[in-house]
C-alpha positions as CSV (number, residue, x, y, z in Angstrom):
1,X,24.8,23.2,0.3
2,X,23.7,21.6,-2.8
3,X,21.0,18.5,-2.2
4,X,22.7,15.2,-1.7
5,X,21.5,12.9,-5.0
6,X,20.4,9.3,-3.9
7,X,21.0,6.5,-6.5
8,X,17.8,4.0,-6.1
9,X,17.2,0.4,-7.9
10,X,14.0,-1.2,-7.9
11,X,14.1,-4.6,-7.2
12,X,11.0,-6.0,-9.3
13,X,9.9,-4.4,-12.5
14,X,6.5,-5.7,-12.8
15,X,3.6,-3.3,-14.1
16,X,3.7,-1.4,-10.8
17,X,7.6,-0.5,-11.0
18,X,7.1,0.1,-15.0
19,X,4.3,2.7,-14.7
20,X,4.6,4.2,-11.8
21,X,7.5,4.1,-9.5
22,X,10.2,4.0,-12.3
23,X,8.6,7.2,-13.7
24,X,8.5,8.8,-10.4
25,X,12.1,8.2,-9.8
26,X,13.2,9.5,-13.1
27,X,11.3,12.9,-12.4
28,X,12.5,13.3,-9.1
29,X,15.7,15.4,-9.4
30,X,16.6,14.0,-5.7
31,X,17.2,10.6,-7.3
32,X,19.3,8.6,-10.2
33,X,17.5,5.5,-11.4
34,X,21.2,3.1,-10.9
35,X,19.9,-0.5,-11.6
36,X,16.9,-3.1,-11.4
37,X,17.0,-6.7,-10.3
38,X,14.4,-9.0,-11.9
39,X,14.4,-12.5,-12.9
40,X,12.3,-11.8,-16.0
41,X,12.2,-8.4,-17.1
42,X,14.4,-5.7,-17.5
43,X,14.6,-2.2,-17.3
44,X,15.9,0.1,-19.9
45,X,19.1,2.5,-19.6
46,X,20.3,0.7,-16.5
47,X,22.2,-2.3,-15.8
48,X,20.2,-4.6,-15.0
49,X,21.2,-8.3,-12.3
50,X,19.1,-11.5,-12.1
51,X,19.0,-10.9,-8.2
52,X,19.9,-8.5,-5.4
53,X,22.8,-10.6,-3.8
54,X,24.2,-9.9,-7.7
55,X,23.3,-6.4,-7.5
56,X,24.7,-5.9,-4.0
57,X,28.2,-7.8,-4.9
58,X,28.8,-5.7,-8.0
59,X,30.4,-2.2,-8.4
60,X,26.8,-0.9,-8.7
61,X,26.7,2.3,-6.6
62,X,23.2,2.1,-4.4
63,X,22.3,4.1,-2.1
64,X,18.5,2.8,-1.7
65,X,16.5,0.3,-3.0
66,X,12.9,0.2,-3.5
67,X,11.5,-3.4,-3.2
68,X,8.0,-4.1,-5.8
69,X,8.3,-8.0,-5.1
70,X,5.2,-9.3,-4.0
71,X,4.9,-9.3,-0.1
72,X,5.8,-13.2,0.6
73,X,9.5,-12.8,-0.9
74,X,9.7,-9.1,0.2
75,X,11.1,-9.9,4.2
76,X,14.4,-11.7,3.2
77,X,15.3,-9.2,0.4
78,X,14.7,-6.0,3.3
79,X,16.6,-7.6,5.4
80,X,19.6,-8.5,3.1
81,X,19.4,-4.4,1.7
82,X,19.3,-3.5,5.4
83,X,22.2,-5.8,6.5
84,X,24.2,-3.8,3.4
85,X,23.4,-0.5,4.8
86,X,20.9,0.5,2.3
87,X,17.9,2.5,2.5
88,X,14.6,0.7,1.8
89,X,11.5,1.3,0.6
90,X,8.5,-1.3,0.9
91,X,5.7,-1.5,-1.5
92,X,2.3,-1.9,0.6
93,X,1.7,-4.1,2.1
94,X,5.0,-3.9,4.0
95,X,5.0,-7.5,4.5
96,X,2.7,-10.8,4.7
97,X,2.8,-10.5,9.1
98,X,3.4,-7.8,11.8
99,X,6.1,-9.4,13.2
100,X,8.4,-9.5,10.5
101,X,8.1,-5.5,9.6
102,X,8.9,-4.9,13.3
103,X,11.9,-7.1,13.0
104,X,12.4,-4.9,9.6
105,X,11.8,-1.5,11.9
106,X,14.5,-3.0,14.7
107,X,17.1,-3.7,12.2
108,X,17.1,-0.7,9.6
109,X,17.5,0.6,13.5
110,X,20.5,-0.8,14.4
111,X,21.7,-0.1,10.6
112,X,21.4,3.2,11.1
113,X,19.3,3.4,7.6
114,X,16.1,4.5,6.4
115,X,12.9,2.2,6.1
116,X,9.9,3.9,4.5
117,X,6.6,1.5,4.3
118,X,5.0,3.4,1.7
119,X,0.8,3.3,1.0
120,X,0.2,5.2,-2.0
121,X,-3.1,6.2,-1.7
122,X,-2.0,7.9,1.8
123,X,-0.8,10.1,-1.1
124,X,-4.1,11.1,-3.3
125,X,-4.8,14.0,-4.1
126,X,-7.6,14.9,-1.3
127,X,-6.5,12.9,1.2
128,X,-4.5,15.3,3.0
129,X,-7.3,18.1,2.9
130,X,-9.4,15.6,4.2
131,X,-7.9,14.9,7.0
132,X,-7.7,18.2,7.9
133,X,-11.4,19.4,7.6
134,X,-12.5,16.2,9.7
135,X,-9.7,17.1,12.3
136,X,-12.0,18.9,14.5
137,X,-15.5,17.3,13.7
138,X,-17.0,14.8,15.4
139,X,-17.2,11.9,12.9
140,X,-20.8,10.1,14.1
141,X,-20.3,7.4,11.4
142,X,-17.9,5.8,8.1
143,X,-19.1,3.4,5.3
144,X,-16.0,2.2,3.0
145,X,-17.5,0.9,-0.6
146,X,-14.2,-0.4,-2.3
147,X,-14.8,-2.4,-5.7
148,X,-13.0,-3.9,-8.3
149,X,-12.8,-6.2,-10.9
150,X,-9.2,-9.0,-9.9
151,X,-9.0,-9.4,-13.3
152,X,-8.7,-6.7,-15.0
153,X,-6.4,-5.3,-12.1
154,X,-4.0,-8.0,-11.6
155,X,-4.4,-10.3,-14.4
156,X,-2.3,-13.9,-14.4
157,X,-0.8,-13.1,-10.7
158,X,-0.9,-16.0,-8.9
159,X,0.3,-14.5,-5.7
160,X,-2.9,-12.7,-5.0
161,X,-4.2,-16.3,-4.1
162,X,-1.6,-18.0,-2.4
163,X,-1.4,-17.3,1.6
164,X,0.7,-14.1,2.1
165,X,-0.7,-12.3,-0.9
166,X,-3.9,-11.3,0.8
167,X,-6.2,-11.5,-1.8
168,X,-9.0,-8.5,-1.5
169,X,-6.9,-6.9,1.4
170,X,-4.5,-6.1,-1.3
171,X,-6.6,-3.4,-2.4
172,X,-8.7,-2.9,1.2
173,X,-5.8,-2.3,2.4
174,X,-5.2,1.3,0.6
175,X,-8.9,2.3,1.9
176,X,-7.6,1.8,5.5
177,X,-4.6,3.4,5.1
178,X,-6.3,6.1,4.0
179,X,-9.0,6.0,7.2
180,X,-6.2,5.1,9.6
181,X,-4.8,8.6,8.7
182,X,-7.9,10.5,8.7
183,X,-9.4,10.1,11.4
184,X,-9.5,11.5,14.1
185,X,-10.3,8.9,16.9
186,X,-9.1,5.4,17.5
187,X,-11.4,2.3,16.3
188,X,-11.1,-1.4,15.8
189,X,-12.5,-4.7,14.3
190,X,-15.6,-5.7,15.9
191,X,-16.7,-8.4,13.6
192,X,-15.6,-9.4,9.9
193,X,-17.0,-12.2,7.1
194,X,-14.6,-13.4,4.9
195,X,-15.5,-14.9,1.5
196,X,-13.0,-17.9,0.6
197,X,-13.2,-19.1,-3.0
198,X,-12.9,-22.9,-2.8
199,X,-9.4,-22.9,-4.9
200,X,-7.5,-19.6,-3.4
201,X,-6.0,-19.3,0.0
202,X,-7.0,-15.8,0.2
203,X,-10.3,-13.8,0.4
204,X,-11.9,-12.5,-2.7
205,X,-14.7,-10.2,-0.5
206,X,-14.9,-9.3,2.9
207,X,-17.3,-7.2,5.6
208,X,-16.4,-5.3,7.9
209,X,-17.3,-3.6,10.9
210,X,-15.5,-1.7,13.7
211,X,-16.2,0.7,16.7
212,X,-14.5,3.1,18.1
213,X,-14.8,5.8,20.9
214,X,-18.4,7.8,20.9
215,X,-20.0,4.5,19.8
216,X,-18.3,5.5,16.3
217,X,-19.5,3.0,13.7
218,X,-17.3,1.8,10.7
219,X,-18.5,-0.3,8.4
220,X,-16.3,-1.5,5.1
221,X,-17.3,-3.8,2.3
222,X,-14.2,-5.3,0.3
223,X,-14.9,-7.2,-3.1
224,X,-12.7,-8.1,-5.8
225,X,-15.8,-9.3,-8.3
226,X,-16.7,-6.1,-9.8
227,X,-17.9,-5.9,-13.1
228,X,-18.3,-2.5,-15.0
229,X,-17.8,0.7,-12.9
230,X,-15.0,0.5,-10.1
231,X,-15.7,2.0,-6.9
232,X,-13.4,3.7,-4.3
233,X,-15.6,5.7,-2.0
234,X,-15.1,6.8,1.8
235,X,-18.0,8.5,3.3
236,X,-17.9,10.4,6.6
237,X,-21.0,11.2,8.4
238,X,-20.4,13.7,10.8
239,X,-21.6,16.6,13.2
240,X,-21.3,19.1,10.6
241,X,-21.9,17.4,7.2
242,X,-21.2,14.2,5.2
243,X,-18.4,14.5,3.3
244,X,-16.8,12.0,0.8
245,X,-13.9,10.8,-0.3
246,X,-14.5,9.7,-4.2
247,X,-12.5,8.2,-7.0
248,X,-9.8,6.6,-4.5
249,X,-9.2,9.8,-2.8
250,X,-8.7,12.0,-5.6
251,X,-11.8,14.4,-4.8
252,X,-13.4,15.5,-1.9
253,X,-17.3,16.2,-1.7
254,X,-18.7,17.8,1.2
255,X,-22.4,17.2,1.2
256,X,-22.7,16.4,-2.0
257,X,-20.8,19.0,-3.7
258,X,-16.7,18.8,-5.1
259,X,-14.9,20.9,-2.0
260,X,-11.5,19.4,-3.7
261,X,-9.8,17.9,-6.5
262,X,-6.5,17.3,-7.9
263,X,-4.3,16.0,-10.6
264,X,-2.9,12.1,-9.3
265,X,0.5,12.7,-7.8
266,X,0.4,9.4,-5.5
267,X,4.1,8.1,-6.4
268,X,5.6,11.4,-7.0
269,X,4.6,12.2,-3.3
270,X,6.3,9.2,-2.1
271,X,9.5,9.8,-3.6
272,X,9.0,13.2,-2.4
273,X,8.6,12.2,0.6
274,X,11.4,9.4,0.5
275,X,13.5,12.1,0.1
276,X,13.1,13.4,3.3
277,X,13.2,10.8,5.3
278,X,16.8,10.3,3.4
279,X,17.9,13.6,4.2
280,X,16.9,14.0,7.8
281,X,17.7,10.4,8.4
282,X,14.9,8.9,9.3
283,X,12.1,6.0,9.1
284,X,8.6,6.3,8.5
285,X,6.8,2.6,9.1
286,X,3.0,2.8,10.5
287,X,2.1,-0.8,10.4
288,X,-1.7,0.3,11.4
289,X,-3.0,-0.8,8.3
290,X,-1.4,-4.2,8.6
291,X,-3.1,-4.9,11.7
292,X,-6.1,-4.4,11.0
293,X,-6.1,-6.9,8.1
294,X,-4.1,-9.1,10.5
295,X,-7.5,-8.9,12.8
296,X,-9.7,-9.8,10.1
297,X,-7.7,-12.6,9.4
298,X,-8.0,-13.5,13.4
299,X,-11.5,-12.9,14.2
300,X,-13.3,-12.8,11.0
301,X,-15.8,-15.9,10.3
302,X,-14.7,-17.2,7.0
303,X,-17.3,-18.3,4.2
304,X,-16.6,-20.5,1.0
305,X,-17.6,-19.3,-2.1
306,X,-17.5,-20.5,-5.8
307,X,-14.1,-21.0,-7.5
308,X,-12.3,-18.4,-8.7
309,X,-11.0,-18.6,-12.3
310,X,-8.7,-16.9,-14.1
311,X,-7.1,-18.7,-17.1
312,X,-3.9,-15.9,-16.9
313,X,-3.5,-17.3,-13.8
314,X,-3.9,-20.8,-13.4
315,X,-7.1,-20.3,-11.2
């Protein structure tokens, strides 16, 4: 039986959607790029609607949609693909509170429809291999270095700032959903410092640290004010050697020396695995991620720092 072909629009064709999920799509044969929705930009060789309601009321055949909004307009749109019987597929974060993407898992549910919460870096290259080699070590120790510079990153996006859009936990976030699925043992948040500039309503830095079983400690450092060299390291200290996760997850080090390393396949692995979950009709939302951030927000003692400016984006 030939392979059912799935016709996907992306709803948002911002940088991310242009480089890589629209590329993706194209060279995945389990999928035809049908249509985008964007209020400013367009994308080429499809038709193209000003919103999804437009989409959704035209003669557009969709079978799925992948939804690359930003995360505080992203819960009414899943919820008005869902109600049409469509598949969806959320950018990270899935959305701006726990709540809402359990009310998202409940209703693609009762839709009978797929909902796939996707975190990309889940999906570098060494990820996977590490998981595996720490699956039956005891892991005495994790230090999480992730650095980068907000404006060379996400230049002029206003979002970033403005509650909902999670400031430094935008990129945090992919280093826990890469620990969430590596370890081996369960942790969480003990303590966290968050750094407020005076004129944003969301962190540009934050500390963390969290236990877990074995007296496990995990500490992470989160900052978005990174000049030169951008760092995206994971290192695991356990009973039988350190290893590290380098380069956002693309190589794997064990002791100091490369164990693995691969080509970057992050958003062809998603629609891969989209796929999938498509044909075997099923979900795959792990909101773990989510809550930890959520708990940072909760407990963490929150510090002001100096303004943040960035003439692209008003700040």
């Amino acid at each position: 039986m030939a392979a059912k072909l799935y016709n996907i629009a992306i709803v948002g064709v911002g940088e991310i959607a242009r480089n890589q999920h629209i590329p993706a799509i194209l060279k995945n044969g389990d999928f035809k790029f049908c249509a985008a929705v964007s209020r400013h930009q367009k994308a080429d060789g499809v038709p193209n609607f000003i919103s999804l309601s437009d989409m959704l009321e035209s003669d557009t055949n969709v079978d799925a949609v992948s939804l690359c909004v930003p995360p505080q307009v992203r819960f009414d749109m899943a919820c008005e693909a869902l109600l049409a019987k469509k598949h969806v597929l959320l950018e990270k974060p899935p959305g701006i509170s726990v709540v809402e993407v359990e009310r998202l898992i409940d209703l693609a549910n009762r839709q009978g429809v797929s909902l796939f919460a996707t975190w990309h870096s889940r999906y570098a290259a060494a990820v996977e291999t590490a998981k595996q080699w720490l699956s039956d070590k005891r892991i005495k120790s994790v230090k999480i270095i992730w650095k980068e510079d907000v404006k060379h990153w996400h230049p002029g996006q206003k979002w970033i700032w403005q509650a909902g859009g999670m400031g430094v936990f935008d990129p945090g976030i992919n280093a826990l959903s890469i620990l969430t699925y590596i370890m081996n043992v369960p942790f969480h948040l003990q303590k966290a410092e968050l750094k407020f500039p005076q004129n944003c309503e969301t962190p540009i830095a934050a500390d963390m640290a969290f236990t877990g079983e074995n007296r496990l400690e995990i500490e992470a450092e989160f900052d978005w004010r990174q000049e030169g060299a951008q760092q995206w390291d994971i290192y695991v200290q356990t009973d039988a050697g350190n290893m590290h996760l380098a380069e956002g997850g693309s190589q794997m080090l064990i002791d100091g020396a490369l164990h693995f390393e691969a080509p970057e396949a992050e958003y062809p692995n998603i629609y891969a695995r989209l796929s999938d979950l498509l044909n075997s009709n099923q979900s795959d939302v792990d909101i773990m991620p989510l809550k930890h951030v959520a708990d940072a927000f909760m407990l963490g003692k929150r510090t002001i720092v100096e303004q943040f400016h960035d003439d692209r984006s008003g700040h």
